[in-house]
N, C-alpha and C positions, 0 to 999 in steps of 0.2 A: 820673272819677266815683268817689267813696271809696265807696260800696253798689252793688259790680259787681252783687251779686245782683238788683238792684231795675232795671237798667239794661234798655233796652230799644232791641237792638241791629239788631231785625228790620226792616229799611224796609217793609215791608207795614203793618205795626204803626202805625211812627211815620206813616204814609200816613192810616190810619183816625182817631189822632187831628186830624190839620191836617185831615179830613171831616167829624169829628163838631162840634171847637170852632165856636164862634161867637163869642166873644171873644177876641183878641188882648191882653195887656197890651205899649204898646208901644214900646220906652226908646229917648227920645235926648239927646243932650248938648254942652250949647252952652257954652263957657267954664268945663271943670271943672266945671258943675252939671251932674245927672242933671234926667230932666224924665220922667214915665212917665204915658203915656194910656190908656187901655181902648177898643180902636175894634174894629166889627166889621171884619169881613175875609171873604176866600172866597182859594181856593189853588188851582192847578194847573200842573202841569210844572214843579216845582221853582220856582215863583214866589208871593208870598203879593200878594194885593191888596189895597187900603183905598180906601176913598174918603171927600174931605173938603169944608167948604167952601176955596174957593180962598186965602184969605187964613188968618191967624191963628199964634197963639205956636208949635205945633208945626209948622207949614209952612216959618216962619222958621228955625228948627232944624235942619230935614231940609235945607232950604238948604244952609245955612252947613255943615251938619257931614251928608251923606248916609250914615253908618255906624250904623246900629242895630241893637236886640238885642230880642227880643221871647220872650212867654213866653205856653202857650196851655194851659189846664187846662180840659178837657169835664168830668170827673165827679169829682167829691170827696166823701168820708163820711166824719165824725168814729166814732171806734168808741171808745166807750166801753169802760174798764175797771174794777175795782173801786175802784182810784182814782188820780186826775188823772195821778201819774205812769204809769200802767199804759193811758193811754190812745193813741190811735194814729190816722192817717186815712188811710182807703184812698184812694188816688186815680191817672189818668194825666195825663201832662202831657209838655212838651216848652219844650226852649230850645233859639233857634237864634239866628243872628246873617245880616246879609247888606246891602248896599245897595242903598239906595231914589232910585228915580228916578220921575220924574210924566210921565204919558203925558200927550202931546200932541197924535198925530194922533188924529183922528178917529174910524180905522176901528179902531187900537187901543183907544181908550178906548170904543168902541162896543164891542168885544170883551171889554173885561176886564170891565166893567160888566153884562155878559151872563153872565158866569162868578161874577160876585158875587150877580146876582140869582137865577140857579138855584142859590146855595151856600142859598138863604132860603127859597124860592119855588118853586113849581111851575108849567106853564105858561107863555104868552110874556107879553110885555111890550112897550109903546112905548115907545122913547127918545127923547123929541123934541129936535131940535139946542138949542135954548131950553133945556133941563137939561143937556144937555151942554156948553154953553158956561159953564154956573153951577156943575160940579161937576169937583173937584181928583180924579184918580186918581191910587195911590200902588202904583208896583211895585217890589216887594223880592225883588230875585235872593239867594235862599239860600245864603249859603256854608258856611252850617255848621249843624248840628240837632243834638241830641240827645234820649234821650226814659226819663222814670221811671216807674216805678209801682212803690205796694204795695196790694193783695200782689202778689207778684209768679205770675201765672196758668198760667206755664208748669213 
């Protein structure tokens, strides 16, 4: 990272943001093309979750090519200066990298889908096999994160 200062090397840290985000941006690439979506997500144990419909151009992707990159920014603020160049934004964010795989059984995707909706939601929920049979879950073992902010708080 060329601004060690702004780097943010504490996993507690990069923990609170994959907690706080609710957006994922989420890159993949099929044939030398880049393809990047915005899907929500929920996280835990070193794993990021999605969930999709079953079919579609990003599914085909993750297919063909299961190596992605994904980037997650909770809070961002333009900070004005006195002018354009003297301006700045504060924000946290994170890039990481890892591959994705789609859960199949049952009690998995009853699981991860549970961790998704308390990433959202408070309370329980029913998941009727009728939705579970209609909805694609998408697990991405992390192998790599990294995390920025300015300012930097410490």
């Amino acid at each position: 990272m060329r601004r060690k200062d702004r780097e943010i090397t504490d996993q507690k840290w990069i923990e609170e943001i994959l907690e706080e985000g609710k957006v994922c941006s989420l890159s993949l690439c099929r044939d030398n093309e880049p393809y990047v979506v915005p899907m929500h997500y929920a996280w835990k144990d070193g794993f990021i979750y999605l969930h999709s419909a079953p079919e579609g151009k990003k599914v085909d992707i993750a297919k063909e090519n299961p190596r992605v990159s994904f980037c997650i920014v909770p809070e961002w603020k333009i900070i004005e200066g006195p002018t354009p160049c003297d301006w700045t934004t504060h924000y946290r964010s994170i890039i990481g990298s890892g591959m994705v795989s789609f859960v199949e059984d049952e009690a998995e995707k009853r699981k991860a889908l549970t961790i998704f909706i308390e990433h959202f939601a408070h309370g329980t929920f029913e998941l009727p096999k009728p939705m579970l049979d209609h909805v694609l879950v998408w697990k991405i073992k992390i192998d790599s994160i990294t995390g920025k902010q300015n300012p930097n708080p410490r």
